[in-house]
Every structure is written in C-alpha cells, then in structure tokens.
C-alpha positions, 0 to 999 in steps of 0.5 A: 158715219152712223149706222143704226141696226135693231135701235142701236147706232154705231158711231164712227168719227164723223157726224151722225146725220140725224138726231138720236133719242139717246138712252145710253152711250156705251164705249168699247175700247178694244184695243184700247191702253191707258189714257186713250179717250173717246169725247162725243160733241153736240153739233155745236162744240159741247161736250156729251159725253168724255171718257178716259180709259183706264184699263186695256180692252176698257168698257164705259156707258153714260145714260144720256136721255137726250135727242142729240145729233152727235160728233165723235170728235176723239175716238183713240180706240173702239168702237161708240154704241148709241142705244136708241130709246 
C-alpha cells in the first residue's frame, strides 16, 4: 500500500493504487546488511528503480521525473519514499 503525507508516499510491498508523478525515489534501508535490495517495478514488470545495499543502515535516492504507478517487488529492509513533484 501507499500512503501519501505532505507530497511524500511511502511505498510498502504491494502496488500503489494510482500513478505518482515521481520526482525522486529515496530508499532507507534501516536495518539493512549487505546485499539487501529494494527493486521497484512498472505495473508491467520494468524495472524503475534497483538498488543493492552495500553498507548497514544504507540510504539511496534516484531522481525519476516519471508518472508511474509503481510495485515494491523486493524490499529485504527499510522503508521506500516517493517524492511527489
């Protein structure tokens, strides 16, 4: 599900129910360890986003500029932000 507070989502495993105009995907990996990974999907299977983390407690952002609706296929660890344009 996403929930969406102040023009930022939060993006858990399932799909978000409408499209986002995406500016920036931030991944928080609290908790994370190495090799964990957060890969975001298209409705239709493409890849938007794909991260690996490399560090504990790892922190990644893409900027995407893209309506998407978007699907959480792997989150091993933290929690992914969708930063409304």
């Amino acid at each position: 599900m996403a929930t969406r507070a102040n023009k930022i989502w939060t993006l858990a495993i399932t799909e978000s129910t409408e499209e986002i105009l995406v500016d920036t995907v931030r991944w928080v990996a609290v908790g994370a360890t190495i090799g964990d990974e957060c890969i975001l999907k298209d409705p239709d299977g493409n890849i938007v986003f794909h991260s690996v983390a490399t560090a504990a407690n790892f922190v990644d952002s893409f900027h995407l500029n893209r309506t998407v609706k978007l699907v959480a296929d792997t989150l091993d660890a933290g929690t992914v932000y969708l930063y409304e344009a």
